[in-house]
N, C-alpha and C positions, 0 to 999 in steps of 0.2 A: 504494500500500500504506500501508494507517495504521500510526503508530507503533504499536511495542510498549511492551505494560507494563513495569513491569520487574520485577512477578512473572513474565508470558512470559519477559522477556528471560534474567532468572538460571534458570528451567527450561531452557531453547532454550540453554544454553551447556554442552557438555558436555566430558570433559578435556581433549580431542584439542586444545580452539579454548585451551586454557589459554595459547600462548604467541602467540597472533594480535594482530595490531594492533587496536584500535580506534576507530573514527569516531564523537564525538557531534553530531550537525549541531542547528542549533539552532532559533529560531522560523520558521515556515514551510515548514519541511520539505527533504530530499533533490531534491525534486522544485520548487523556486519559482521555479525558468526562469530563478534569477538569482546567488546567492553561494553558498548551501549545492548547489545545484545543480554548481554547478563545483568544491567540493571531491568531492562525489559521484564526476565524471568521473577528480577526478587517482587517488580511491582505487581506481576500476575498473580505470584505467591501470596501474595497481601489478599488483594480482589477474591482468587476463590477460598481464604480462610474467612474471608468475611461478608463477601457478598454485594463487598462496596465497589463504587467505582471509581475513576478517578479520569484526571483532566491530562493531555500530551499532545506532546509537540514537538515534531524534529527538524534541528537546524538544518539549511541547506547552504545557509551562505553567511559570512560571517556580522554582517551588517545587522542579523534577526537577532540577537541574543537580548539585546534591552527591551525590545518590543513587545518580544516573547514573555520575556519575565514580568513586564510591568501590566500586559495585561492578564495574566494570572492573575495578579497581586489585585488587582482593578476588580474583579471579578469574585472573590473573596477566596480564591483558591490556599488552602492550608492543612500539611505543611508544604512547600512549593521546592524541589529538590532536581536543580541542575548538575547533568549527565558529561563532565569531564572539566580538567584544570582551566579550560577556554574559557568559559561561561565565569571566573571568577571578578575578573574586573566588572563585567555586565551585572554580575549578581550584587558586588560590593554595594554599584550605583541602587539598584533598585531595594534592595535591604535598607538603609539608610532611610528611602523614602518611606517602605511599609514597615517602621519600627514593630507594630502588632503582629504582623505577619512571620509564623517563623519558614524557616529557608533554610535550605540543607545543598552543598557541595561535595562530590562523590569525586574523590582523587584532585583537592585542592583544597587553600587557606584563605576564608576571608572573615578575618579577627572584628567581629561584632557582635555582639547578646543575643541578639534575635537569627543566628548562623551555629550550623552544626559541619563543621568540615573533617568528612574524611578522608584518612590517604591510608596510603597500604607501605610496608615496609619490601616491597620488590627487591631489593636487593640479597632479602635475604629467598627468597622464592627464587632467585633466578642465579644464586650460589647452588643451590639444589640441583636445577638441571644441568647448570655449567658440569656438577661431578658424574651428572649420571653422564652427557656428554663425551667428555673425557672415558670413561669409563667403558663403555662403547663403541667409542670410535676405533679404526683398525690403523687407522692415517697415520692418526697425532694432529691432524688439524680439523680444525673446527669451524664454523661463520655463526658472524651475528648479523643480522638485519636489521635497523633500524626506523622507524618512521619518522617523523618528524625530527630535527636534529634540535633536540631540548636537554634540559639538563638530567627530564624527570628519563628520557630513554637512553640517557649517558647510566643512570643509576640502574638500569636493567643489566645494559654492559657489563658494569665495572660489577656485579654480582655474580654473574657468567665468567665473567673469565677469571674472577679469584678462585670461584670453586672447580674450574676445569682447571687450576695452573695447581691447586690443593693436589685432586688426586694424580694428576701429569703433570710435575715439573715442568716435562719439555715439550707439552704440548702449544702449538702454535694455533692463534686465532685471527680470522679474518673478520673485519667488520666495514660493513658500510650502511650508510642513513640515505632515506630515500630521497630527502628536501628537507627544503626549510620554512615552506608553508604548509596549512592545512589541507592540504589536497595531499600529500604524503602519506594520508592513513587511508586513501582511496585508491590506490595506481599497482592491481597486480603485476599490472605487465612489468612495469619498473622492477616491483618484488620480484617477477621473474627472473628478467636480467640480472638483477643483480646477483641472487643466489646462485645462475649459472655461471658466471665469472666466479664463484668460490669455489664450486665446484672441479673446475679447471683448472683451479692452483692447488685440488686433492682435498678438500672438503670433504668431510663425508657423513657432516650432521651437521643444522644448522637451524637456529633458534633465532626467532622471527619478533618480535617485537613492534609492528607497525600494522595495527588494526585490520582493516580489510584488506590492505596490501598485503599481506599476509598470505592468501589466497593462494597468489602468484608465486609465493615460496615454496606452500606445498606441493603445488602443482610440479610444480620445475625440479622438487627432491624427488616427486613420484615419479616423473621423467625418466629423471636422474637414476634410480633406484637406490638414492641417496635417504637418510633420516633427516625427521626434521622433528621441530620443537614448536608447539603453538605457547598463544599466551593469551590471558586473562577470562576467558570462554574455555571449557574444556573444548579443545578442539579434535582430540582424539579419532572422533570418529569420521571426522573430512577425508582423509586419506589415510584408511587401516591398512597399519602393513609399513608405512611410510613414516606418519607419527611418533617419532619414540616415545612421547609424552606431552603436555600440555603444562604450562606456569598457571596455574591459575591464581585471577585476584579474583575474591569474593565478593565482585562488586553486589551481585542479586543480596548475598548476605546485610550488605552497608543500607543498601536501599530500604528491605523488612527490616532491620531494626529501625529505622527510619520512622517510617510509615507505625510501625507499632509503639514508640513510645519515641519521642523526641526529648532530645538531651544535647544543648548549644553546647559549643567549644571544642577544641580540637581533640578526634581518636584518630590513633596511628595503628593499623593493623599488620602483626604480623605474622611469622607461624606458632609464635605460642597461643594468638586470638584467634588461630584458624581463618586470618585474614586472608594467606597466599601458603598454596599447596601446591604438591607436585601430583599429577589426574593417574591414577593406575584402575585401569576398567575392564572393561570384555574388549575392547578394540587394541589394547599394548601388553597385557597380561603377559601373554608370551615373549613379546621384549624385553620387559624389566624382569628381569629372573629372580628367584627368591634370593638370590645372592646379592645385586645389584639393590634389590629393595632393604637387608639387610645394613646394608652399607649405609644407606639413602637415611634408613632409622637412625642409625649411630651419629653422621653429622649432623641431623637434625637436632636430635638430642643435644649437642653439644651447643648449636648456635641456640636454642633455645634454656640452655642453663649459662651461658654468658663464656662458656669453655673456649668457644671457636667465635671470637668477633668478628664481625662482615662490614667492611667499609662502605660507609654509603656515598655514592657521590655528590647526594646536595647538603651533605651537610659539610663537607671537606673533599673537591674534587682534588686536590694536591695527594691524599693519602688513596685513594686508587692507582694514582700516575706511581707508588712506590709497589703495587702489588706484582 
């Protein structure tokens, strides 16, 4: 379903919806198999435990985000909870206005009372696969894909390649970012090409990191007959057989608690809050060996009892440039 306008959207809103929650997902859609996608699930999650409904709306272009949000706000929509770090300046502004209103941020920070902002600690979710990677590979070398070139998918990186260099010293990594605008987290073809250029210099797992561009990675590892690594959607079952595993962020999770009880100020989720996992299912089962997932237990263990620290890049990108 394409978005709506938001002439539609303020026709299609009649009094009844005036005290419903609303979702604005953002570039790529409801439907991108990968971030907004899983806030999608947590707010369906909501609707069939409760019966309610609720008000959305998907960016198309970067221009919508105040529009979006202020006529939410305008229309009594509560709690009103924007779908990635984009929407934060647009939310800051509209927050401010609708002080009563509260308003929730899913993978961003915007420091106000009436604002609940969650982020997930990816770094340590994407240490995880970095080891199972490593662990895997037959090469010694690896790729990362990146989408948009930000600092938050520098911090995917720099997670990935400490825990692939943890259990391979010598293992080498390739990475490249797709852009450096929002259209980055839409361009498989791009994804494509890029992971075939990793491939060629002996890749032979490669963990994806740039939303629906993403796609294009799979594809091009299934190609390939290469592995690959989704992220923040279990993406496992896109291409079984290809997939080693999937990063996931719990955004569905961020979202229901959302929607079920609201609580301003900032939560940082991470594997100890079962904010970000590694996906083992019927579609990789057979990939991840009980050996491999052994393993997978023990550092986990460890970065979640403080044993094994994971650098994060936006809190200190100088200490991943030493990992």
């Amino acid at each position: 379903m394409k978005a709506l306008t938001l002439a539609m959207l303020t026709a299609l809103m009649s009094p009844l919806a005036l005290a419903a929650p609303a979702v604005i997902f953002d570039m790529g859609g409801k439907f991108d198999k990968s971030f907004n996608e899983s806030a999608y699930r947590g707010v369906e999650k909501w609707k069939a435990e409760t019966g309610k409904s609720y008000l959305e709306f998907e960016i198309s272009n970067d221009t919508q985000r105040v529009q979006a949000l202020r006529r939410m706000a305008e229309r009594g929509a509560n709690p009103i909870i924007s779908i990635g770090f984009a929407q934060a300046s647009a939310l800051e502004q509209v927050a401010k206005q609708f002080p009563k209103t509260q308003f929730a941020i899913i993978d961003g920070v915007v420091n106000l009372p009436n604002v609940a902002s969650i982020t997930f600690k990816e770094h340590e979710g994407s240490y995880l696969v970095g080891a199972l990677a490593a662990m895997k590979s037959k090469t010694g070398k690896l790729g990362f894909v990146g989408g948009m070139d930000i600092p938050l998918i520098r911090k995917f990186q720099c997670g990935y390649e400490q825990g692939a260099r943890a259990a391979n010293p010598k293992v080498e990594v390739f990475s490249n970012m797709t852009g450096t605008t929002s259209s980055a987290w839409n361009d498989p073809s791009r994804g494509g090409e890029l992971a075939k250029a990793q491939f060629a210099k002996g890749v032979d797992v490669v963990f994806a990191a740039a939303g629906g561009t993403g796609t294009g990675v799979y594809q091009a590892a299934k190609d390939a007959g290469k592995f690959a690594i989704g992220v923040d959607s279990n993406q496992n079952h896109l291409q079984p057989g290809t997939m080693l595993t999937s990063m996931v962020k719990r955004v569905d999770v961020a979202v229901y608690n959302v929607l079920k009880g609201f609580k301003p100020g900032p939560q940082a989720l991470g594997l100890k809050e079962d904010g970000v996992m590694v996906a083992i299912d019927q579609h990789n089962d057979k990939l991840v060996t009980p050996d491999l997932r052994t393993k997978l237990d023990a550092i986990k263990g460890e970065i979640v009892s403080g044993k094994r620290p994971v650098a994060d890049f936006m809190a200190n990108p100088a200490d991943c440039a030493k990992k």
